[in-house]
N, C-alpha and C positions, 0 to 999 in steps of 0.2 A: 504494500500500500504506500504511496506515497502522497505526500504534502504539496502544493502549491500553492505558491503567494503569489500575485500581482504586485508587481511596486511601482511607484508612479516616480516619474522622474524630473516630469517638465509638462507644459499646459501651454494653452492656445485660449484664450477668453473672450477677443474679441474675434467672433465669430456664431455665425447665424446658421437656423433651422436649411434654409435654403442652399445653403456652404455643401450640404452633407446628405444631399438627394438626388439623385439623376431624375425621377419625376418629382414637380413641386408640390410644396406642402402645402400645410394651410395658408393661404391667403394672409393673415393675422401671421407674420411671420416671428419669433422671437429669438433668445438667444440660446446658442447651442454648444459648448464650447467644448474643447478638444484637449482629452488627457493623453499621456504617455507614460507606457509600462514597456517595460522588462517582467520576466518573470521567474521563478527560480524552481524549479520542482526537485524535491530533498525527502531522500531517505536515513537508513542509520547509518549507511557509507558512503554517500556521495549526495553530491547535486548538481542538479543539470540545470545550464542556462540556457533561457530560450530568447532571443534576440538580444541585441548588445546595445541598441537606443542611439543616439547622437552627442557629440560633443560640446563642452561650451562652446566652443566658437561656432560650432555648427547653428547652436541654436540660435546665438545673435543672427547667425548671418540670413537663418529663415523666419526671424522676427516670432520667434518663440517664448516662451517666460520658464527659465530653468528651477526647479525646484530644489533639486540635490544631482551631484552629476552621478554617475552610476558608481564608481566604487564607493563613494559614498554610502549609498543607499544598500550598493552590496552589502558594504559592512557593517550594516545597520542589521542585517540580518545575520551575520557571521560567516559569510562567504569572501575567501580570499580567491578574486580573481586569477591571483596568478598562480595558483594550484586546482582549478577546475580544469577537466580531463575531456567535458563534453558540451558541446555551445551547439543550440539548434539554431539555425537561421532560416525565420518563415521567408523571407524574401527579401530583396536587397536594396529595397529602398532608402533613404535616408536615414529615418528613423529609427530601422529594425536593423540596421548594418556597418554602424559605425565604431569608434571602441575597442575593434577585432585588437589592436596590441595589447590591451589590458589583460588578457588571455595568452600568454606565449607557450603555455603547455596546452591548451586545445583542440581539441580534434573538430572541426565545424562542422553538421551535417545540413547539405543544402541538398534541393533537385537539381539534378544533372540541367533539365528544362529550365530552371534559372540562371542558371551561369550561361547558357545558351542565350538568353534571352537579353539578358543584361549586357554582352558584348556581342552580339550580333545585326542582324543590319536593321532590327525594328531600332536599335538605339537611333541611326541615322536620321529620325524624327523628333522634333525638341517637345512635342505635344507624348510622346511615349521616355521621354529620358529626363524629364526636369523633376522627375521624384527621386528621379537617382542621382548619388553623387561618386565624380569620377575616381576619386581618390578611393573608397571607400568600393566601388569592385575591383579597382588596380591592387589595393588590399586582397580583395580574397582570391585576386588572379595568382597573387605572390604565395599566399598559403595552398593556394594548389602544387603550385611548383614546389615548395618546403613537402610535400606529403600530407597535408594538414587536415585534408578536405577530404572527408567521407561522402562520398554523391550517392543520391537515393532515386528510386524510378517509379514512382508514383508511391507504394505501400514502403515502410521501413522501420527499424526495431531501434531504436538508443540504445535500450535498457529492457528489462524484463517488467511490462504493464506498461513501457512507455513507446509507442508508436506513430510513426510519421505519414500524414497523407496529403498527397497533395491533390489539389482542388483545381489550381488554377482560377482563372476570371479576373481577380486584382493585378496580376501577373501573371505571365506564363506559368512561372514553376510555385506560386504559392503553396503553402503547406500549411495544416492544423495539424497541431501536438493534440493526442489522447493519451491521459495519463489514469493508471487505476488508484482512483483512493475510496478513503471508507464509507463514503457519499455514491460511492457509481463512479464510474467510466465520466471525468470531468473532460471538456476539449475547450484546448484553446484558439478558437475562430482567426486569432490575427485579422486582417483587414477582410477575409470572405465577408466579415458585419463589422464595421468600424462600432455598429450602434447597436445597441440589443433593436432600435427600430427597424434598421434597414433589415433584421432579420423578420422579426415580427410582420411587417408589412411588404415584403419582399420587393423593398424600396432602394435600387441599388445608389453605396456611396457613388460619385462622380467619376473617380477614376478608376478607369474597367477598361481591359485589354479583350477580354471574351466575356459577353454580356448572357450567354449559355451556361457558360461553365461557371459563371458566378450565381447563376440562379440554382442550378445544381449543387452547389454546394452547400445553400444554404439546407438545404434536405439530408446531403452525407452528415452535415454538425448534428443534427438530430437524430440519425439514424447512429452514427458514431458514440452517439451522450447516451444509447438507448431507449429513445424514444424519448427522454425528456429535457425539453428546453431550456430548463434551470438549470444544467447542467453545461450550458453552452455559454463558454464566456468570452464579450467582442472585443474587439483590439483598442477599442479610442474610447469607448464611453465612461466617464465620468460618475455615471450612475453604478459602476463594479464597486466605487468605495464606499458608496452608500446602501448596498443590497450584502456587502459580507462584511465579516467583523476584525476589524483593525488590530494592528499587534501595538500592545500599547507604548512601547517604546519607540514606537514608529513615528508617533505627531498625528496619524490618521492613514499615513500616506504608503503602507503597506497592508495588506488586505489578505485575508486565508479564505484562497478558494478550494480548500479542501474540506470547509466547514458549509452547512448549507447557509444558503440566503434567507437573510429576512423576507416577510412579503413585502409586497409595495404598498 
């Protein structure tokens, strides 16, 4: 069985309903703002990171509001980066992929279909490459060369209860983590639902590479969780630190999704 926290690292606030729908919302538009996690899933001998987040200066330069930068926040939970053995990367966007040095003993496991994707010739479009940043796959082009890079082809294993699938729609090679703990089969969605709404109302976020495979996915999260939706946690929403319960040495801003949610 294992544990999974959410930790929030950094925040987007000015930003609206409309920001974060491919069809528009209500009319009455309001405010929608955008969190960022890392995640950590940890047993009695290890833990496994799942995305690496962005840097200060990343986040200035995309007009973001940095909370804690990630060893920070790691260490807030007692995880020392630089002896973690296993980093899952859902996909290589800015956000989910920056950091990789903080990790020098890492093994990374990505889809093969992402790194294809991330340097090949759809990048040659600035409307398909301006979530990505260049430095940040020239990174993980370097850790492939090092040996570093475990590549996965759709279905893949971590660890024993902890498995990798990839979805696609937000990106070619996206991937949700399904992890076992004592709640059920928990997945973590990544950007397939930025928002528990886009899931809910199968309202896709804005940026989508295949608008199929992202509608498909959102049905694998469910079918993945076991049939229940509570069990499906989205990459951006805000509302994750107010449906699970905070560690309290955290400030609020670490969350155990291994515990069930409050209702709403």
């Amino acid at each position: 069985m294992w544990e999974i926290f959410a930790l929030r690292y950094a925040t987007q606030e000015q930003r609206a309903a409309r920001d974060n729908f491919l069809r528009p919302p209500d009319p009455h538009d309001a405010p929608m703002p955008m969190d960022y996690f890392v995640w950590v899933l940890r047993d009695k001998q290890r833990a496994i990171v799942v995305d690496t987040g962005f840097t200060p200066e990343m986040c200035a330069a995309r007009g973001r509001t940095m909370i804690r930068p990630l060893p920070e926040a790691l260490a807030a939970l007692g995880v020392d980066p630089a002896r973690v053995e296993d980093v899952v990367i859902t996909h290589l966007h800015y956000d989910h992929a920056g950091n990789l040095g903080l990790f020098p003993k890492a093994r990374f496991h990505l889809q093969e279909r992402e790194m294809a994707f991330a340097t090949g010739a759809n990048m040659c479009f600035a409307c398909l490459r301006y979530a990505f940043e260049v430095e940040d796959v020239v990174a993980m082009v370097r850790a492939v060369h090092a040996d570093r890079v475990v590549f996965h082809d759709g279905m893949g294993e971590v660890a024993p209860g902890v498995s990798l699938h990839r979805v696609g729609g937000h990106t070619a090679g996206l991937q949700m983590v399904r992890a076992e703990t004592a709640r059920g089969p928990v997945v973590l969605a990544s950007d397939a639902a930025h928002y528990y709404a886009n899931f809910a109302q199968e309202n896709p976020f804005p940026i989508v590479f295949d608008m199929g495979e992202m509608a498909r996915a959102w049905r694998t999260a469910r079918r993945l969780a076991g049939g229940d939706a509570a069990r499906v946690v989205p990459g951006h929403d805000p509302l994750v630190r107010k449906r699970y319960p905070a560690l309290p040495e955290s400030g609020g801003e670490t969350v155990a999704l291994h515990h069930a949610p409050r209702p709403d």
